[in-house]
Backbone bond lengths (Angstrom), bond angles and torsions (degrees), N, CA, C in turn:
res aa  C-N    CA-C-N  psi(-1)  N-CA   C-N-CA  omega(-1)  CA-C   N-CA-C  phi
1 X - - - 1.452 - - 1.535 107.88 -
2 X 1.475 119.19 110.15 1.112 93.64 147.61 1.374 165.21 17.34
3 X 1.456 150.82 114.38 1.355 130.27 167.20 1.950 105.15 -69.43
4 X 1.177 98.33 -35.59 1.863 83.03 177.58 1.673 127.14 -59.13
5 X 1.451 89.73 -46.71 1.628 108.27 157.08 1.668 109.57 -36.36
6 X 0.858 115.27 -72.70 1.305 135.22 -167.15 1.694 106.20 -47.03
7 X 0.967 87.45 -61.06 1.932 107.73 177.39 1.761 103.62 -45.27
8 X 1.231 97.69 -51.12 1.783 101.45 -171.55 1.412 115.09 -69.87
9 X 1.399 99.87 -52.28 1.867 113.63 153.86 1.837 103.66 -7.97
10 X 1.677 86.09 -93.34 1.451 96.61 -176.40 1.294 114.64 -50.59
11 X 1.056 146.33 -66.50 1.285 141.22 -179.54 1.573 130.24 -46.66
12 X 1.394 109.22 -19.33 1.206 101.33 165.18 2.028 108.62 -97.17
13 X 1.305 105.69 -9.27 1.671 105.23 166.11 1.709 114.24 -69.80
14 X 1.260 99.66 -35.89 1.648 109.34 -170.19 1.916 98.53 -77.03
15 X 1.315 119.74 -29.38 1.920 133.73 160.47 1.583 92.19 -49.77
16 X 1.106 138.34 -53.32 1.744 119.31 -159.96 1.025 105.03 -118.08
17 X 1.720 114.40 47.84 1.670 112.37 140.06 1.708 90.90 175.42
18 X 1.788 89.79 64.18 1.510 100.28 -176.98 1.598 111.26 -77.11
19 X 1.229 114.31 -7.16 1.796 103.40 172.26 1.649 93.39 -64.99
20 X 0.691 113.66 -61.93 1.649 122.23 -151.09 1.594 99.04 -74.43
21 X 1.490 134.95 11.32 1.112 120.29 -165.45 1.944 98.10 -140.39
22 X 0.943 114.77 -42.09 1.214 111.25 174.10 1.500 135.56 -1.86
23 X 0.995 112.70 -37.69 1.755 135.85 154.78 1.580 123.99 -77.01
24 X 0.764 113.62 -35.17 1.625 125.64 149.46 1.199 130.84 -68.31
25 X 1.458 128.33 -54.61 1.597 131.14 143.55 1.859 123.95 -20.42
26 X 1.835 79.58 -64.25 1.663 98.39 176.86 1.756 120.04 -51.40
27 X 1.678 116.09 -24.30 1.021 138.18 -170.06 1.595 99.85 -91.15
28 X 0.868 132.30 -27.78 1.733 129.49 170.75 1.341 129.40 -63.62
29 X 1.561 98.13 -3.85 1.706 101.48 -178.76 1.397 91.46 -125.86
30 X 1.781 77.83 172.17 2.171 90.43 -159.81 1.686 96.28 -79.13
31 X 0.718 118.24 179.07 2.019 130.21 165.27 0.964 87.68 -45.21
32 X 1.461 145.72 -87.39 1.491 148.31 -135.52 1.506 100.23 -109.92
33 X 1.306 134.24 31.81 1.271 145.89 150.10 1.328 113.73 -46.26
34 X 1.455 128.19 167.94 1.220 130.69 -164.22 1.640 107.24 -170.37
35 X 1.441 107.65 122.30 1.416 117.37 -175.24 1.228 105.97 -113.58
36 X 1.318 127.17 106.89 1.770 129.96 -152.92 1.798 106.00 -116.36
37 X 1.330 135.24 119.80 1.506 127.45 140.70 1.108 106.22 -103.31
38 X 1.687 110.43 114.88 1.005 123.87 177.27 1.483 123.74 -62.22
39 X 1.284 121.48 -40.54 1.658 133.56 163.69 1.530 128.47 -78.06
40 X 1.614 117.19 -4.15 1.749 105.25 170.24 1.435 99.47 -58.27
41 X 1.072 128.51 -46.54 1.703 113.00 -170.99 1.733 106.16 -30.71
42 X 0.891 129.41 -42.12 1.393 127.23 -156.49 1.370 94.02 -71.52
43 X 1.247 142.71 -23.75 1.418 135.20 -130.61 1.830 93.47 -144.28
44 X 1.627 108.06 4.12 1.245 104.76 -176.98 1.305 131.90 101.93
45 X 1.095 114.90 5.00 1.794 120.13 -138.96 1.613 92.85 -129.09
46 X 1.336 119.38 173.49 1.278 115.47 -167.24 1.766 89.70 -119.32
47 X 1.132 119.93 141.80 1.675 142.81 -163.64 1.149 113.77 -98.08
48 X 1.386 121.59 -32.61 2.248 109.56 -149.08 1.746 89.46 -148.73
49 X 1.523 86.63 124.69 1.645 86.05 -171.94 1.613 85.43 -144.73
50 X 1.418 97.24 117.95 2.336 126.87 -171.66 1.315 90.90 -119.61
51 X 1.362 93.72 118.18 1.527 108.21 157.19 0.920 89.15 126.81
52 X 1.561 133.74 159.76 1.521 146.35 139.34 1.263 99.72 -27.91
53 X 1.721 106.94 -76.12 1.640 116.52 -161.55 1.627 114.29 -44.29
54 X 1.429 112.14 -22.97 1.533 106.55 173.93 0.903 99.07 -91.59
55 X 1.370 140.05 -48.28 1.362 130.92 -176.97 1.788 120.29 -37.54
56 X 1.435 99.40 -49.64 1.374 119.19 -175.23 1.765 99.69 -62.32
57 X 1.306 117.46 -40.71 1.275 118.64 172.31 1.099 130.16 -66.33
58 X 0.964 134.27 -33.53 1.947 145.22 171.03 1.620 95.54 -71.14
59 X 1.254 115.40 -54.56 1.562 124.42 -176.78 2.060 107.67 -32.96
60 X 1.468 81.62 -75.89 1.814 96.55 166.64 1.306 111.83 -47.49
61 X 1.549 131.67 -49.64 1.549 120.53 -171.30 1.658 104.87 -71.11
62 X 1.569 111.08 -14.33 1.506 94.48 171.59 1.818 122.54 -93.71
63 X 1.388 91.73 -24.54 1.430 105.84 162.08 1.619 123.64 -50.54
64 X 1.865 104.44 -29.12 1.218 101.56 -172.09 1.774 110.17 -74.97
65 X 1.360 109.60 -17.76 1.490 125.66 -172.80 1.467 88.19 -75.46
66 X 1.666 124.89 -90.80 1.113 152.69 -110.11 1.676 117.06 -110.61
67 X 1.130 154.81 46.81 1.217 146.71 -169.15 1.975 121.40 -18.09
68 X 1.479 99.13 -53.34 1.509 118.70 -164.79 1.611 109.90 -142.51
69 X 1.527 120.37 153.49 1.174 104.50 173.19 1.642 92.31 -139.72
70 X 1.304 113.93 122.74 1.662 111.61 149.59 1.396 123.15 -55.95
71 X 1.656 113.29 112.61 1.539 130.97 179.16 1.556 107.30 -86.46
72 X 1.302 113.33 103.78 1.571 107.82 158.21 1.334 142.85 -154.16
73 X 1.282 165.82 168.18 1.237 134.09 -136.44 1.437 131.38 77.74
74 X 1.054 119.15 -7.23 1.217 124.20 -171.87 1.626 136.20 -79.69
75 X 1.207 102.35 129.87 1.534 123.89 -168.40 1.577 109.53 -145.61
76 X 1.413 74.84 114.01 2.087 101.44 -177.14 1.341 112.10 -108.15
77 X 1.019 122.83 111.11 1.759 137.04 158.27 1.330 100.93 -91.22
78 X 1.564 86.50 119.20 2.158 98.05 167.25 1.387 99.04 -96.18
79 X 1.459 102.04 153.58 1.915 125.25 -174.88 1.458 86.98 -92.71
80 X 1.451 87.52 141.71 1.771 104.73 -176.59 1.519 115.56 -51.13
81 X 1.411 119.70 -21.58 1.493 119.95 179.12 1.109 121.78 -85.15
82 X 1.688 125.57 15.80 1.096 136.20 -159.65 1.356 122.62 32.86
83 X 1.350 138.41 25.56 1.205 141.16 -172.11 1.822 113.32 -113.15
84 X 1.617 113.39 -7.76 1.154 123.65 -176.33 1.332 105.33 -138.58
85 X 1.773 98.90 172.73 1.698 104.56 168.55 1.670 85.89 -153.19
86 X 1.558 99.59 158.94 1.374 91.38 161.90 2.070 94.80 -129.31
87 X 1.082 96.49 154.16 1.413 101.59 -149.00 1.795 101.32 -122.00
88 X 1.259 117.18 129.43 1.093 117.58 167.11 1.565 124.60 -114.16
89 X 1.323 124.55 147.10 2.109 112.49 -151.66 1.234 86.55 174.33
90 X 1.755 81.38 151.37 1.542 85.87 170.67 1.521 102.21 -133.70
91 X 1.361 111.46 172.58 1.824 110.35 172.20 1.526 120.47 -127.30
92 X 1.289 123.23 164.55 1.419 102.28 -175.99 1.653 77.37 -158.19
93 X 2.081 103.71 128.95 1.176 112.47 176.16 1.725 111.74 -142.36
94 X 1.510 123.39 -149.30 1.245 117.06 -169.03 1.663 79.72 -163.62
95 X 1.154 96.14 107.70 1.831 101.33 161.92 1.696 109.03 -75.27
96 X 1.459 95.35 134.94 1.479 132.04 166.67 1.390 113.66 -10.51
97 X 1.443 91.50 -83.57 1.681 113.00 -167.25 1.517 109.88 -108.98
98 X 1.291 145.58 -2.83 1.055 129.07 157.86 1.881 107.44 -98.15
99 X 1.517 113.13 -19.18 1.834 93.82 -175.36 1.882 92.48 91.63
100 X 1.174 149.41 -74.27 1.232 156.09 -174.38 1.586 100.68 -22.38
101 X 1.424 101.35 114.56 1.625 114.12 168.38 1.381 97.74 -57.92
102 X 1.257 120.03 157.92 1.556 153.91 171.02 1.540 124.74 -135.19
103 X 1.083 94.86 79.29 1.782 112.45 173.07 1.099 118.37 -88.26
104 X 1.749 131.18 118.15 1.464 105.62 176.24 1.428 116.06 -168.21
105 X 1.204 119.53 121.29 1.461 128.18 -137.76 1.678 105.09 -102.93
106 X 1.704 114.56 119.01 1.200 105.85 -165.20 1.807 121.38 -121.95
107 X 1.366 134.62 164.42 0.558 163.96 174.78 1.757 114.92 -105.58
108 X 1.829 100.01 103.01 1.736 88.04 178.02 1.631 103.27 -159.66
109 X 1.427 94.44 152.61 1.399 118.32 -172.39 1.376 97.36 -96.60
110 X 1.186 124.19 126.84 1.609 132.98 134.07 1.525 129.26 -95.76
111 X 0.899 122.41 144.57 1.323 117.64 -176.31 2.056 91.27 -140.11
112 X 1.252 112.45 146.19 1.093 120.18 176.21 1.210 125.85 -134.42
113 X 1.675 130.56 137.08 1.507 127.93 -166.59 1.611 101.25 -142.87
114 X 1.169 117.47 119.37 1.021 135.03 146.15 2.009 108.19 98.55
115 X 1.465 104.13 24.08 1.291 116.83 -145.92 1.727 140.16 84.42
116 X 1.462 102.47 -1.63 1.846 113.47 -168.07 1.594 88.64 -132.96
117 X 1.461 94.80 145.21 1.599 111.30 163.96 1.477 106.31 -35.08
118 X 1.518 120.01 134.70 1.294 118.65 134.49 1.715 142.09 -90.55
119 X 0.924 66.60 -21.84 2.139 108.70 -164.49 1.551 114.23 -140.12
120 X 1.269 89.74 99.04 1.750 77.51 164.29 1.506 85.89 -129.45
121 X 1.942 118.50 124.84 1.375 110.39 -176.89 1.889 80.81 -126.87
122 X 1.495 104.96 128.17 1.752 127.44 -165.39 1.892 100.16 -99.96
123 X 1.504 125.47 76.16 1.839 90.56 -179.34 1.826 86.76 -89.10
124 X 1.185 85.45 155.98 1.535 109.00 171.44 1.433 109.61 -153.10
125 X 1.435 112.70 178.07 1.675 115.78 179.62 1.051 99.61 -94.31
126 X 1.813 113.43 121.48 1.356 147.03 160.11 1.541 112.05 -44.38
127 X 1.132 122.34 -47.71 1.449 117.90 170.71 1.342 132.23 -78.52
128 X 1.057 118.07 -0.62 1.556 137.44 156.65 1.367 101.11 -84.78
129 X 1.334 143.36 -71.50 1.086 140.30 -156.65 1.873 102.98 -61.47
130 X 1.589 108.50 -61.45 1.672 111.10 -176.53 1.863 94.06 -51.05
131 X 1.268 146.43 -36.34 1.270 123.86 179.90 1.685 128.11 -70.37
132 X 1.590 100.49 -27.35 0.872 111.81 149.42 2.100 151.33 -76.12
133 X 1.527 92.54 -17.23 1.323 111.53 -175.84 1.847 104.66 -87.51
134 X 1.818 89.42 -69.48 1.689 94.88 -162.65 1.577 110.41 -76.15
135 X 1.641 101.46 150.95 1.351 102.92 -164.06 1.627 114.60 -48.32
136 X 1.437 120.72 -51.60 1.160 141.98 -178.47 1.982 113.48 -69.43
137 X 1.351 112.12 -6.31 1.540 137.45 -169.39 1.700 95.96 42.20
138 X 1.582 117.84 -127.07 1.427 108.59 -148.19 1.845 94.75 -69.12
139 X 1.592 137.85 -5.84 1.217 109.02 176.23 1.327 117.91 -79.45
140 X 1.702 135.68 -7.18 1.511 114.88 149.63 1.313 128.84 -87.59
141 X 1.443 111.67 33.74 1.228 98.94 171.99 1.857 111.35 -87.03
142 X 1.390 85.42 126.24 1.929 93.59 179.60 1.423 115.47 -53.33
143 X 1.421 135.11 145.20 1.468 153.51 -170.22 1.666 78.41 -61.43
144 X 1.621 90.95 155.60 1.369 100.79 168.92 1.773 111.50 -92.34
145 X 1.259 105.93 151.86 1.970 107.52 -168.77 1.854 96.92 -60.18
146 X 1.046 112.32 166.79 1.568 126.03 -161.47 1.593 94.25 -105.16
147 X 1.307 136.05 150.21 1.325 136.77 -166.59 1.702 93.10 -79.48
């Protein structure tokens, strides 16, 4: 198996009993690791999180929603250099404090160095997530900037 394999393994075990794992998750990426959604910008949201310490931080702000996530669907293609996968999955959860199901089907790159995440880049649908994230769901999402 792989170390990328391996990496995703764990990370989607540490997804279905993410209260209790968050520190362990956070531990799968390198120091200068990077947990990227490339599209919250659109929806308001902040995208690129370097470092453990950010990592560890986005981790917790999803923890603050989400306890656990059911992983399923899944289909992993490894990159010929054995150092990546890009991964297709889906999750299905129940936020905390609003009750609002959270369904949301993803698209993600790992890339791995030295045994620890380097890259984990997550696209998923932005409008699932802002209904699920912001208090008000798609009514805070900010106007888009004017050309």
């Amino acid at each position: 198996m792989s170390k990328a394999l391996e990496l995703i393994t764990k990370y989607f075990d540490c997804l279905k009993t993410f209260d209790a794992s968050v520190d362990r998750c956070a531990d799968l990426f390198a120091d200068n690791g990077t947990f990227d959604f490339p599209y919250l910008s659109s929806v308001g949201m902040p995208t690129c999180f370097e470092g453990k310490a950010a990592v560890r931080e986005v981790l917790n702000i999803i923890r603050a929603h989400f306890s656990s996530f059911t992983v399923s669907k899944i289909e992993i293609y490894e990159l010929k250099d054995g150092h990546g996968l890009v991964v297709e999955y889906r999750t299905d959860t129940t936020d905390k404090g609003t009750g609002r199901n959270y369904v949301q089907n993803y698209i993600t790159l790992l890339l791995e160095e030295n045994g620890k995440i380097k890259l984990l880049r997550e696209y998923l649908n932005v409008i699932s997530t802002a209904r699920a994230l912001l208090p008000r769901g798609l009514a805070d999402v900010p106007e888009a900037p004017s050309a």
